[in-house]
C-alpha positions in Angstrom: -37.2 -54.7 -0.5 -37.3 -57.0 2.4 -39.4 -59.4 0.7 -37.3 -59.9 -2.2 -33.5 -60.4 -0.1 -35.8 -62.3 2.7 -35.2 -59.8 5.9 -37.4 -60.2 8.5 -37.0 -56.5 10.0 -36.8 -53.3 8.2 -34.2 -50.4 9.2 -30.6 -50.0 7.6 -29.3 -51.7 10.4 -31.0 -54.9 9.6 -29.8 -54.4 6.0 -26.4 -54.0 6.7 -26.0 -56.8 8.9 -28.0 -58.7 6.1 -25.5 -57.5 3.9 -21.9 -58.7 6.2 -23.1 -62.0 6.4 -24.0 -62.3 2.9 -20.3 -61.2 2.0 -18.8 -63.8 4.3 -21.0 -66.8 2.4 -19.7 -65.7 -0.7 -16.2 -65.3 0.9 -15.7 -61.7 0.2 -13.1 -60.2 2.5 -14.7 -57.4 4.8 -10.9 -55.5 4.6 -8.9 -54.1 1.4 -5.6 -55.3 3.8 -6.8 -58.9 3.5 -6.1 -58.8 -0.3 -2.4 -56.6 0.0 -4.0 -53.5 -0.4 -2.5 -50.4 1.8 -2.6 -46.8 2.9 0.9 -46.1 1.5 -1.2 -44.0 -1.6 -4.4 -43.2 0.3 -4.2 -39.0 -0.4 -3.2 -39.9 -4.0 -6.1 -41.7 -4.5 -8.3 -39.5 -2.4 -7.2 -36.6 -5.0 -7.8 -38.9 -8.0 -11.1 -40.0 -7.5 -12.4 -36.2 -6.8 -10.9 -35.4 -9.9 -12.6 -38.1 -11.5 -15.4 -37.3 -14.4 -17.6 -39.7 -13.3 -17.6 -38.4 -9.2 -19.7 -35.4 -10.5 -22.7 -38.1 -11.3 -22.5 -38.5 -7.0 -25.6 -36.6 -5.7 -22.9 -35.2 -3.0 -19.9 -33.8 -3.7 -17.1 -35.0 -1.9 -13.8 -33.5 -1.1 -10.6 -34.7 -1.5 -10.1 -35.6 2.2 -13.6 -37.6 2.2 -12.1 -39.9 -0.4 -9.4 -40.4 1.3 -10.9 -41.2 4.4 -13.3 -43.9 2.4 -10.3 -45.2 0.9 -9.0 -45.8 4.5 -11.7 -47.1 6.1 -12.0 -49.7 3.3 -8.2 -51.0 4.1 -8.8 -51.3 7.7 -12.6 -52.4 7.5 -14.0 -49.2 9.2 -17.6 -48.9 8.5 -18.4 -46.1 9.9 
């Protein structure tokens, strides 16, 4: 893969930050807040997206409270 996206080093690491400074050239904002988007629904939409048909093609099932928490961490920019 490295050869095809130009990245020197191999790791996820490497990829990632290949990855964040890709998204600033192309002016893609790194939080959900930076285009209005809140918390106000964020156990709603955790709930909704488990119940979603298409979360059962994930190859982990997640719960509830893991959607929620991906959900958050997008708005504030979390990536871990």
């Amino acid at each position: 893969m490295n050869r095809f996206i130009e990245i020197e080093q191999s790791g996820v690491e490497t990829f990632i930050d290949w990855v964040l400074k890709f998204r600033i050239q192309l002016s893609i904002p790194h939080k959900l807040s930076e285009i209005g988007i809140n918390n106000t629904d964020s156990k709603t939409i955790g709930h909704m997206a488990q119940q979603e048909p298409s979360a059962s093609g994930n190859p982990k099932s997640l719960s509830a409270e893991c959607y929620t928490q991906i959900f958050e961490n997008t708005v504030s920019g979390k990536l871990s």
